[in-house]
N, CA, C and O atoms as CSV, one atom per row, in Angstrom:
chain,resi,resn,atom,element,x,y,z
A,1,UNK,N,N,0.110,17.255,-12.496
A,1,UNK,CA,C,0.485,16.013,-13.122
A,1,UNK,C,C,-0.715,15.442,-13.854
A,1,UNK,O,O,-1.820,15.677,-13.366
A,2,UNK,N,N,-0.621,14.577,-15.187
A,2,UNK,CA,C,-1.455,14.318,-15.978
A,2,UNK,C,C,-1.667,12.793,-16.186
A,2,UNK,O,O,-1.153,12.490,-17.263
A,3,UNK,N,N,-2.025,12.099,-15.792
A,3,UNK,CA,C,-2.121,10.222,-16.214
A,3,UNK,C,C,-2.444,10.006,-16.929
A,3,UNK,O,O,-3.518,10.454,-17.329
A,4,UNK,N,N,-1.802,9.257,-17.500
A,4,UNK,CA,C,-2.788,8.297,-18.962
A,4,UNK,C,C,-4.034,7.658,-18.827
A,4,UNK,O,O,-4.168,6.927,-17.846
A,5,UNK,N,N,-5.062,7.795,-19.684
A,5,UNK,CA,C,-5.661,6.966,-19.424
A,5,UNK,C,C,-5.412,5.315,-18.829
A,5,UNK,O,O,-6.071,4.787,-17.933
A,6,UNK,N,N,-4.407,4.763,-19.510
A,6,UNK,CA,C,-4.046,3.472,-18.981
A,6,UNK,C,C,-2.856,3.933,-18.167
A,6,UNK,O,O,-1.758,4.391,-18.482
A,7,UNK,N,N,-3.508,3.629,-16.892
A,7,UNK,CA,C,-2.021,3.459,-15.709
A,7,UNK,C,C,-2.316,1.710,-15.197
A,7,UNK,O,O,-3.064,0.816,-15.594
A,8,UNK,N,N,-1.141,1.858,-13.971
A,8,UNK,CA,C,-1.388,0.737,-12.889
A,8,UNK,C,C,-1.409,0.805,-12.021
A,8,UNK,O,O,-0.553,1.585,-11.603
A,9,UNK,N,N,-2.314,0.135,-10.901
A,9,UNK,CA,C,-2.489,0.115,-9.680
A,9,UNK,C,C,-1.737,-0.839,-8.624
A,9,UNK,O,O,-1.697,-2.065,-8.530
A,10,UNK,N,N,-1.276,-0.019,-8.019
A,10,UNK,CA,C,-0.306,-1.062,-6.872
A,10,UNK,C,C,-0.579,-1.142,-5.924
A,10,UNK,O,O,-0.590,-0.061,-5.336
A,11,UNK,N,N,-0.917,-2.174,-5.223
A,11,UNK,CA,C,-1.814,-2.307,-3.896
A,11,UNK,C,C,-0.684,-3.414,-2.942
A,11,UNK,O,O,-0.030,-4.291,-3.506
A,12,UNK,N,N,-0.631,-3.180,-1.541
A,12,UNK,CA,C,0.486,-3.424,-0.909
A,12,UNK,C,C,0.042,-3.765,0.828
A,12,UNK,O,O,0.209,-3.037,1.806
A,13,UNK,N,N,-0.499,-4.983,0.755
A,13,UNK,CA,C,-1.063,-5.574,1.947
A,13,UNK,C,C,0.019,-5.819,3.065
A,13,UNK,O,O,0.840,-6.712,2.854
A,14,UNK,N,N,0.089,-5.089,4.253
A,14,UNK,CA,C,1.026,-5.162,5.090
A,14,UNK,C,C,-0.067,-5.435,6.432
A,14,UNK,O,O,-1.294,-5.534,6.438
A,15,UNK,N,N,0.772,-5.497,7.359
A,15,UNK,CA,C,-0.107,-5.522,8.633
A,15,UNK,C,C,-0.260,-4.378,9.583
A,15,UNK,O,O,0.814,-3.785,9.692
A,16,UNK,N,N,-1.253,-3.836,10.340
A,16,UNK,CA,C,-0.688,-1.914,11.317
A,16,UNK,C,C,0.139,-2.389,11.863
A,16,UNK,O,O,0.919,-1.446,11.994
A,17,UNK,N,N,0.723,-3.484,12.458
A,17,UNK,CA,C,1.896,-3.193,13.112
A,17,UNK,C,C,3.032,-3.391,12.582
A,17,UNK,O,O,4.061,-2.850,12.988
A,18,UNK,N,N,2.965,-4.284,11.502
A,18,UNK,CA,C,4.827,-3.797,10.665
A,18,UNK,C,C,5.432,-2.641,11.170
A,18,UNK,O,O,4.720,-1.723,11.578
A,19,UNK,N,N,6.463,-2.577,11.191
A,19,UNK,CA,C,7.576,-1.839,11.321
A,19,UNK,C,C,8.971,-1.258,10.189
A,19,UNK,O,O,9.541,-2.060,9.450
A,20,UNK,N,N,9.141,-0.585,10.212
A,20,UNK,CA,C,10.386,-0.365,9.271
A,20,UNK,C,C,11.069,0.802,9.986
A,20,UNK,O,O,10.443,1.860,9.921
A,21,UNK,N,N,12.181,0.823,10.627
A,21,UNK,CA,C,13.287,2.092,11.142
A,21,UNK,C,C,12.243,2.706,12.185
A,21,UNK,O,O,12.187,3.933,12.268
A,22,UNK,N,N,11.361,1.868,13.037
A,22,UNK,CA,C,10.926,2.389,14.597
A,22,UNK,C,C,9.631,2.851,13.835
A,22,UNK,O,O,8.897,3.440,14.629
A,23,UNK,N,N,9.203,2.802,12.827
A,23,UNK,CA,C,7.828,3.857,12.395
A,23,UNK,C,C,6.986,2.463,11.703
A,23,UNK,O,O,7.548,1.445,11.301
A,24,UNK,N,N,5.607,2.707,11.689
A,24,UNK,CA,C,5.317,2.190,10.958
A,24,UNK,C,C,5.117,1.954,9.225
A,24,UNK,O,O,4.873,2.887,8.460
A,25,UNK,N,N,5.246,0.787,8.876
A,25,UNK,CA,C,5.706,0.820,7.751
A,25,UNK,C,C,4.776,1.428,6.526
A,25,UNK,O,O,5.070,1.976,5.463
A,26,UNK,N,N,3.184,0.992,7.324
A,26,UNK,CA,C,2.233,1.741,5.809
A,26,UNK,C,C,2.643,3.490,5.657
A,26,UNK,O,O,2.608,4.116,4.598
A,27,UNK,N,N,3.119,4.182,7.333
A,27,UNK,CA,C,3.612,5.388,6.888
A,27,UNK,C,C,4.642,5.579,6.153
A,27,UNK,O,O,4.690,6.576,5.432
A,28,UNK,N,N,5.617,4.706,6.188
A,28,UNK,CA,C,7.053,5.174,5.248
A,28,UNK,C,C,6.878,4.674,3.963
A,28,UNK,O,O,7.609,4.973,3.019
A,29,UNK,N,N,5.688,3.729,3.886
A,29,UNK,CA,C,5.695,3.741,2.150
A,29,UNK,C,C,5.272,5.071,1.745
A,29,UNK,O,O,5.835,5.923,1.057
A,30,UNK,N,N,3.829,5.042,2.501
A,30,UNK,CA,C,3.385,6.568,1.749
A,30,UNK,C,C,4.399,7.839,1.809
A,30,UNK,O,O,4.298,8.745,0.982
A,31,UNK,N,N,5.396,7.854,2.851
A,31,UNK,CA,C,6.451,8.812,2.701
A,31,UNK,C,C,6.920,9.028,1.288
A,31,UNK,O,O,6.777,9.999,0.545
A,32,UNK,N,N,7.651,7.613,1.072
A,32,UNK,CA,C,8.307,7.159,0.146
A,32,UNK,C,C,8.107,7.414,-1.433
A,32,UNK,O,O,8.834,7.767,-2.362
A,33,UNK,N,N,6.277,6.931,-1.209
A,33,UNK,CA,C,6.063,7.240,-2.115
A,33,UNK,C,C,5.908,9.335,-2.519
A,33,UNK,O,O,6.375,9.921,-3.496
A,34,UNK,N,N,5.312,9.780,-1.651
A,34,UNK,CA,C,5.664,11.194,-1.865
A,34,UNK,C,C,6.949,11.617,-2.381
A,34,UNK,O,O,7.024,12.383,-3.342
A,35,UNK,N,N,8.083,11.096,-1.716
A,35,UNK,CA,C,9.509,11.557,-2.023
A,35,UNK,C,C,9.875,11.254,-4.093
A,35,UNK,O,O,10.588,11.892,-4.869
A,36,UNK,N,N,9.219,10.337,-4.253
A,36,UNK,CA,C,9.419,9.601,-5.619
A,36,UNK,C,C,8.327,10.602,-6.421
A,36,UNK,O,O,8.384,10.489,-7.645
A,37,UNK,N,N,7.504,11.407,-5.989
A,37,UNK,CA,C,6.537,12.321,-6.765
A,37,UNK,C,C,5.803,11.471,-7.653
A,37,UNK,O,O,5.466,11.806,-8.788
A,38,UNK,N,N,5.458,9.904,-6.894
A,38,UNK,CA,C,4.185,9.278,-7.270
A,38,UNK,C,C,3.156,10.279,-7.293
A,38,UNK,O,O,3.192,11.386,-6.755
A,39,UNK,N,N,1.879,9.569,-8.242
A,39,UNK,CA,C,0.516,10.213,-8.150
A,39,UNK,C,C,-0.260,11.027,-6.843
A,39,UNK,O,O,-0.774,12.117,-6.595
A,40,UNK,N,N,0.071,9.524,-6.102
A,40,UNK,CA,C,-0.758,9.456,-5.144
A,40,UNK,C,C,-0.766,7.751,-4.212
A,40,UNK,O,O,-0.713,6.612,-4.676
A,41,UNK,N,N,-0.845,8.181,-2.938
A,41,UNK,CA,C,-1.328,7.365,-2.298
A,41,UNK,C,C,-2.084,6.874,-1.186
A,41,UNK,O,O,-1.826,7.659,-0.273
A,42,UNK,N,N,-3.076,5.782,-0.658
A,42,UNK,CA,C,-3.641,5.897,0.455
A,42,UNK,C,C,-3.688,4.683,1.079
A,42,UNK,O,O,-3.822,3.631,0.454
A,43,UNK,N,N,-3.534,4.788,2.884
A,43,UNK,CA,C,-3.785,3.762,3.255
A,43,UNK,C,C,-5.316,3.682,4.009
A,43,UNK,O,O,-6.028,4.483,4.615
A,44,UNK,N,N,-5.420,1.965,3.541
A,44,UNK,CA,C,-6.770,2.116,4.717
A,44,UNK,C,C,-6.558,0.798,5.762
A,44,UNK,O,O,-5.870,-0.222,5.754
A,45,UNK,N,N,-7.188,1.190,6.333
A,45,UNK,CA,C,-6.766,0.382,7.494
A,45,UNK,C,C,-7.996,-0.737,7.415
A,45,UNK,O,O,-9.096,-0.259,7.137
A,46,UNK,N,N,-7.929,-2.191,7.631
A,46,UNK,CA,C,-9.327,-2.871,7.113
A,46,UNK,C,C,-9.865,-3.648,8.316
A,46,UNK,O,O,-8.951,-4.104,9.003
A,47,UNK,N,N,-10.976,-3.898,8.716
A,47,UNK,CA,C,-11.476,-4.399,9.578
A,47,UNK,C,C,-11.152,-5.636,10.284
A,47,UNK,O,O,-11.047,-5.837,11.494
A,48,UNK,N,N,-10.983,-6.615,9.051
A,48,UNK,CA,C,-11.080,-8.015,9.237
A,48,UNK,C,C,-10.361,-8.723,8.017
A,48,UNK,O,O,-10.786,-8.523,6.880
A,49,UNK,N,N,-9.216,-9.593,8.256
A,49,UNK,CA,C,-8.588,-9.929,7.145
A,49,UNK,C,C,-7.566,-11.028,7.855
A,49,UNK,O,O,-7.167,-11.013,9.019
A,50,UNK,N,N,-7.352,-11.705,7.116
A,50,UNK,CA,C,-6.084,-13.010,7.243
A,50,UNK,C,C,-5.066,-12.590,5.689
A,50,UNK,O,O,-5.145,-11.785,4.761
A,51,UNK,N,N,-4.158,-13.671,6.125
A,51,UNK,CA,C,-2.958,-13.556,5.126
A,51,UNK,C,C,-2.752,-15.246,5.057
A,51,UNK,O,O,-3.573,-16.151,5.211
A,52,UNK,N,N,-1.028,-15.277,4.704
A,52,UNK,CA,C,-0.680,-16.786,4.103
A,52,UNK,C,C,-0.824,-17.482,5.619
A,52,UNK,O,O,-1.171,-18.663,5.596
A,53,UNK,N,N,-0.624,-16.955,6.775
A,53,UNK,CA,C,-0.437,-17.643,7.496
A,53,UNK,C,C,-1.884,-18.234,8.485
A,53,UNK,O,O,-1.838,-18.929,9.500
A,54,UNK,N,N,-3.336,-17.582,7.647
A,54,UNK,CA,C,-4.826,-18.167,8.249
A,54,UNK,C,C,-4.654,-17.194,9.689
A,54,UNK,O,O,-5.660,-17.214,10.397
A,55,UNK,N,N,-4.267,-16.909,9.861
A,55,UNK,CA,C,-4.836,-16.059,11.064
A,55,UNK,C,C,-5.124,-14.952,10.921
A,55,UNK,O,O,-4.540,-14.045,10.329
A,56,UNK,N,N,-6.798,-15.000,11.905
A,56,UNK,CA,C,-7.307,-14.174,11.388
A,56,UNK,C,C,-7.182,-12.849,12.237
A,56,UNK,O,O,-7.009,-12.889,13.455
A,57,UNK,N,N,-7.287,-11.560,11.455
A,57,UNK,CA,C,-7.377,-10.016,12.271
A,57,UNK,C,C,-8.839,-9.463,12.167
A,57,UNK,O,O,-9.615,-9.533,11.214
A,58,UNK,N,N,-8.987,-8.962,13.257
A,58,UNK,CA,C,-10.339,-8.328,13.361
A,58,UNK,C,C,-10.417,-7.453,14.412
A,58,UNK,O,O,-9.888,-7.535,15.520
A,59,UNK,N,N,-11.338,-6.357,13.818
A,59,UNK,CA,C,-11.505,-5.369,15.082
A,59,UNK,C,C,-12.552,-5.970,15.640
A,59,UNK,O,O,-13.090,-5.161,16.396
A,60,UNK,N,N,-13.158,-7.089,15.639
A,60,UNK,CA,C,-14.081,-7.372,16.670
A,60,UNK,C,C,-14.112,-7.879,18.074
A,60,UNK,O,O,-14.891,-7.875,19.027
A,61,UNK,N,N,-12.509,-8.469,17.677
A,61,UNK,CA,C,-11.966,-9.432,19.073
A,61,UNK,C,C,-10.713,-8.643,19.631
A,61,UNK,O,O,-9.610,-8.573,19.089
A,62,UNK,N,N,-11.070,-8.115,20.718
A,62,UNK,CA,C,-9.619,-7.331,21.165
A,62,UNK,C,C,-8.944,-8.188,21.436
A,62,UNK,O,O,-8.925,-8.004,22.653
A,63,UNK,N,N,-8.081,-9.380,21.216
A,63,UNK,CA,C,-7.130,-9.549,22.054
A,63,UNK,C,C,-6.462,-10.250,20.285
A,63,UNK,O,O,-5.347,-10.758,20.175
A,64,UNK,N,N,-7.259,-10.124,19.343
A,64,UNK,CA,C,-6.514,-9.894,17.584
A,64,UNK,C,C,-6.659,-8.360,17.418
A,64,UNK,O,O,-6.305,-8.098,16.269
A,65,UNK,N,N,-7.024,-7.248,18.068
A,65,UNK,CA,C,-7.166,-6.284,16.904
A,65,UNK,C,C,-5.567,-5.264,17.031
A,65,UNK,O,O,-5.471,-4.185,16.446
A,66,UNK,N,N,-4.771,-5.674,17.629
A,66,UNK,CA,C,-3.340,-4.884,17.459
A,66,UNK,C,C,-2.979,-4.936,16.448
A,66,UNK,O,O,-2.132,-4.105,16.120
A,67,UNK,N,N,-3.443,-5.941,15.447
A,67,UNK,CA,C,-2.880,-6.096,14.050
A,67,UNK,C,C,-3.294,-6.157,12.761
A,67,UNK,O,O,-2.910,-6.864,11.830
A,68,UNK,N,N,-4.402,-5.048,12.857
A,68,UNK,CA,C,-5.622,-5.370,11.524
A,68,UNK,C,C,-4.649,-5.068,10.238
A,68,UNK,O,O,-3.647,-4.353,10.209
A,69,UNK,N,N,-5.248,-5.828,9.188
A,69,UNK,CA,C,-4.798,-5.325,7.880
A,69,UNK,C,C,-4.534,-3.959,7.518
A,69,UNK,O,O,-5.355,-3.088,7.802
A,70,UNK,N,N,-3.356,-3.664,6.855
A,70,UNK,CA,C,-3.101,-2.290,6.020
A,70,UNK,C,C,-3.594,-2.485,4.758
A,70,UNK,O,O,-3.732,-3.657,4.407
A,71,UNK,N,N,-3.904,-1.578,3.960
A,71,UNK,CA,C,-3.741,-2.101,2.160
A,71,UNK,C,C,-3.502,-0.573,1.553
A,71,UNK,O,O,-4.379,0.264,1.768
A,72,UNK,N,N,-2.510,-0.266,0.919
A,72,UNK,CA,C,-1.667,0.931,0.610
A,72,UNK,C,C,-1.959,0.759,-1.105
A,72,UNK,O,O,-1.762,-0.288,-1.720
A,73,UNK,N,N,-2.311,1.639,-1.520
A,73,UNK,CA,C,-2.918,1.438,-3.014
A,73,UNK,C,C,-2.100,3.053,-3.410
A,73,UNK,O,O,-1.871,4.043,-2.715
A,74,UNK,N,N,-1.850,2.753,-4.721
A,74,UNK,CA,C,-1.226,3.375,-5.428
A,74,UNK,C,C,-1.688,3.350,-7.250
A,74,UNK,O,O,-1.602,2.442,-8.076
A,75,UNK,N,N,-2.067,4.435,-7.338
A,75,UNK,CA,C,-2.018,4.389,-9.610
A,75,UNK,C,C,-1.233,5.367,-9.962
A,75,UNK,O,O,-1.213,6.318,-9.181
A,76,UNK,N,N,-0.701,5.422,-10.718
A,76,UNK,CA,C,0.455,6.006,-11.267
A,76,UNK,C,C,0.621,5.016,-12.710
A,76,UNK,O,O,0.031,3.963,-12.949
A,77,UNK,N,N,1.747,5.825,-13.662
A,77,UNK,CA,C,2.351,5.071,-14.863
A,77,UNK,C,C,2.624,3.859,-14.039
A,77,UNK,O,O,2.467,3.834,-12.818
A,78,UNK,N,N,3.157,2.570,-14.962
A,78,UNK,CA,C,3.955,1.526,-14.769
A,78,UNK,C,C,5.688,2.360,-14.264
A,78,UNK,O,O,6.252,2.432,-13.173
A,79,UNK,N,N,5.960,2.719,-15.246
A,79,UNK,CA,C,7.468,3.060,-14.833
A,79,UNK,C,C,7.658,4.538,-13.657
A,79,UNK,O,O,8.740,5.123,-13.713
A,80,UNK,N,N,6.809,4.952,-12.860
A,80,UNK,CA,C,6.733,5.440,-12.007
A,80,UNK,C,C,6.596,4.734,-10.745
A,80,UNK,O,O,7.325,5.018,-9.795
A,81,UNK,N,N,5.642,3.765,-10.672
A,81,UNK,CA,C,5.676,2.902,-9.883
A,81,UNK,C,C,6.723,1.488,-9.819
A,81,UNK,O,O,6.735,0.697,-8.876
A,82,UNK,N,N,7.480,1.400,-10.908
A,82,UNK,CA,C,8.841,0.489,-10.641
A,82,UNK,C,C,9.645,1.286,-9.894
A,82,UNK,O,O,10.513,0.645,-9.301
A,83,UNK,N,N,9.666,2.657,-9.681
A,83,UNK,CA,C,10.535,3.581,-8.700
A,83,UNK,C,C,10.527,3.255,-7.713
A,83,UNK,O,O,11.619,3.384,-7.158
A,84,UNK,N,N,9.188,2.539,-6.693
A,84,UNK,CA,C,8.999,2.446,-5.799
A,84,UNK,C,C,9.566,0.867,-5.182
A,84,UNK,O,O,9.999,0.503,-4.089
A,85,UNK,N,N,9.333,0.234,-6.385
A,85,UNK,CA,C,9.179,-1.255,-5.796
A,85,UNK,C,C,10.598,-2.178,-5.160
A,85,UNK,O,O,10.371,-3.200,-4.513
A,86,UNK,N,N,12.157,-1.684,-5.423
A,86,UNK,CA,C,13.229,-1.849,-4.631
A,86,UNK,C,C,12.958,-1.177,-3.219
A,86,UNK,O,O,13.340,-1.701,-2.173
A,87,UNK,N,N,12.179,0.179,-3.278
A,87,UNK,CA,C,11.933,0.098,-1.634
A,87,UNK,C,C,10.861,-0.700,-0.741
A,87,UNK,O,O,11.009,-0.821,0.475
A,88,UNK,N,N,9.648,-1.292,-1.525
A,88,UNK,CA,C,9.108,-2.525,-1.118
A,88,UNK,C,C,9.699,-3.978,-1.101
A,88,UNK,O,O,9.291,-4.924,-0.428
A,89,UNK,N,N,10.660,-3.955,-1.910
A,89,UNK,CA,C,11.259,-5.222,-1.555
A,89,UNK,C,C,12.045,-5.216,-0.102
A,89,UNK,O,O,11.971,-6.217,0.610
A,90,UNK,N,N,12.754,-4.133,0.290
A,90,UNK,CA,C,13.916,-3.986,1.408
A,90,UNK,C,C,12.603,-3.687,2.657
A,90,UNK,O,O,12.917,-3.679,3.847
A,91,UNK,N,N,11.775,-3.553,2.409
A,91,UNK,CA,C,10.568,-3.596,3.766
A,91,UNK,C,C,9.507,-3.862,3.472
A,91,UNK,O,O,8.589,-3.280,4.050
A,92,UNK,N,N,9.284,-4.634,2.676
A,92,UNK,CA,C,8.206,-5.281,3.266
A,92,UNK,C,C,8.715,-7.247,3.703
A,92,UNK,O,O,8.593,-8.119,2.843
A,93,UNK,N,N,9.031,-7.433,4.561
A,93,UNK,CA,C,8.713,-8.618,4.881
A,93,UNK,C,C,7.920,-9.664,4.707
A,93,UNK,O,O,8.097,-10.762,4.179
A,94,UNK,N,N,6.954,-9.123,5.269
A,94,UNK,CA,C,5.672,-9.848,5.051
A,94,UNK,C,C,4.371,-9.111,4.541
A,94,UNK,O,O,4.182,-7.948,4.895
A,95,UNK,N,N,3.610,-9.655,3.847
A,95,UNK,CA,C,2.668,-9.050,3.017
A,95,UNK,C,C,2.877,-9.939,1.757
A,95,UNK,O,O,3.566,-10.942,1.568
A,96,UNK,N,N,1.802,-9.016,0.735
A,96,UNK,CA,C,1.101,-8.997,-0.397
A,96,UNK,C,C,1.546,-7.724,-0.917
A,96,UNK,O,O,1.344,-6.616,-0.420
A,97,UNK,N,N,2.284,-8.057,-2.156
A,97,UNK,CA,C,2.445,-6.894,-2.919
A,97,UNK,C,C,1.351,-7.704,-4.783
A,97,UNK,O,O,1.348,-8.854,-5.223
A,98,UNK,N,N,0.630,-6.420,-5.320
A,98,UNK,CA,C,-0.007,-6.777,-6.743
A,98,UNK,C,C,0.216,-5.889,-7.305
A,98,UNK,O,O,0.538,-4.879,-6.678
A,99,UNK,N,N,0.139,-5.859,-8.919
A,99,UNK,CA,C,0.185,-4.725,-9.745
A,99,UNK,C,C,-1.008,-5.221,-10.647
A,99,UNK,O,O,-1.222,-6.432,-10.594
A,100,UNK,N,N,-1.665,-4.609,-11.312
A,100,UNK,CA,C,-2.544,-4.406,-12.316
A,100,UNK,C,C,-3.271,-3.258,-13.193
A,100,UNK,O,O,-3.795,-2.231,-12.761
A,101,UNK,N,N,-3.172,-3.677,-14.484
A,101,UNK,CA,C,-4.058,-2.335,-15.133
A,101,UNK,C,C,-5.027,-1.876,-14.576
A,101,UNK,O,O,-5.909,-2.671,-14.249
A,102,UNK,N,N,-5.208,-0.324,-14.253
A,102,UNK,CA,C,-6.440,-0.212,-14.493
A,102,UNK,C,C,-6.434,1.103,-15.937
A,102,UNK,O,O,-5.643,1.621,-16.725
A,103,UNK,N,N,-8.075,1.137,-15.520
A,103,UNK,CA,C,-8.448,2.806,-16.590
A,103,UNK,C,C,-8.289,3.846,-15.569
A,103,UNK,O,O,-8.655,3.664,-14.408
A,104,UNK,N,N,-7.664,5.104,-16.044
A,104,UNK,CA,C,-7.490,6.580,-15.196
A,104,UNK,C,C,-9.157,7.227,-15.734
A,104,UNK,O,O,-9.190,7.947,-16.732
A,105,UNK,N,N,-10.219,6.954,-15.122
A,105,UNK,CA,C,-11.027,7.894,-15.561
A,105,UNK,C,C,-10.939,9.561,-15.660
A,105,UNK,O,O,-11.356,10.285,-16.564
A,106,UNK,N,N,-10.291,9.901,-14.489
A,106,UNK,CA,C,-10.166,11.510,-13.801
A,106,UNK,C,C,-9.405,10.992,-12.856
A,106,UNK,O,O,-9.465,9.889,-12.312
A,107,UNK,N,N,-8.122,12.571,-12.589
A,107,UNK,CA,C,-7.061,12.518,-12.057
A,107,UNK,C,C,-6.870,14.055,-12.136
A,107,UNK,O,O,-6.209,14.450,-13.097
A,108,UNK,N,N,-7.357,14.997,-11.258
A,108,UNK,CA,C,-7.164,16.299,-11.200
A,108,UNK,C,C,-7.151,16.510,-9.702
A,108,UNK,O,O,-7.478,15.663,-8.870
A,109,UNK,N,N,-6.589,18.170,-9.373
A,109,UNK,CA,C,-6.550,19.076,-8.136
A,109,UNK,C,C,-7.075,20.613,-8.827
A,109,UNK,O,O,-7.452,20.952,-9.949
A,110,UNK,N,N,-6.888,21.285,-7.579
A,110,UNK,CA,C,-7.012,22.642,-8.086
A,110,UNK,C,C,-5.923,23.415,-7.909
A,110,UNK,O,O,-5.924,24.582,-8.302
């Protein structure tokens, strides 16, 4: 697969413990997104982070860290990634969904 120089990046702030159909949910996006023969995608899992509701997650305090931030990033075309986004609406609940340009510098395998 070949990207344009100009794609967009979709980044998709959930929490590790969301849920969607018994699994967690940063896995069934990235499923999801595989099934749709997006670019690519990755989650990372983040240390320390709040959302709309100020509370904060951190792996520093065990009795917050069951629920550290997800952030699921995605580049692909624009209209590759609208493929995806009716299945982010039906699960994600809660979160942060963004889109924005970026530049594709390099985008290869072997």
């Amino acid at each position: 697969m070949k990207l344009p120089e100009e794609g967009m990046l979709l980044r998709i702030f959930v929490g590790e413990t969301d849920q969607y159909k018994g699994k967690a949910l940063y896995e069934q996006i990235v499923i999801k997104a595989r099934e749709l023969n997006l670019a690519g995608a990755t989650a990372v899992r983040g240390i320390m982070g709040f959302g709309a509701d100020s509370r904060m997650h951190t792996a520093k305090l065990l009795r917050l860290s069951e629920d550290l931030p997800i952030v699921i990033e995605l580049v692909d075309t624009e209209e590759n990634l609208n493929k995806l986004l009716p299945f982010l609406d039906e699960t994600v609940q809660e979160g942060l969904i963004t889109l924005e340009k970026v530049r594709v510098i390099k985008y290869r395998h072997k």
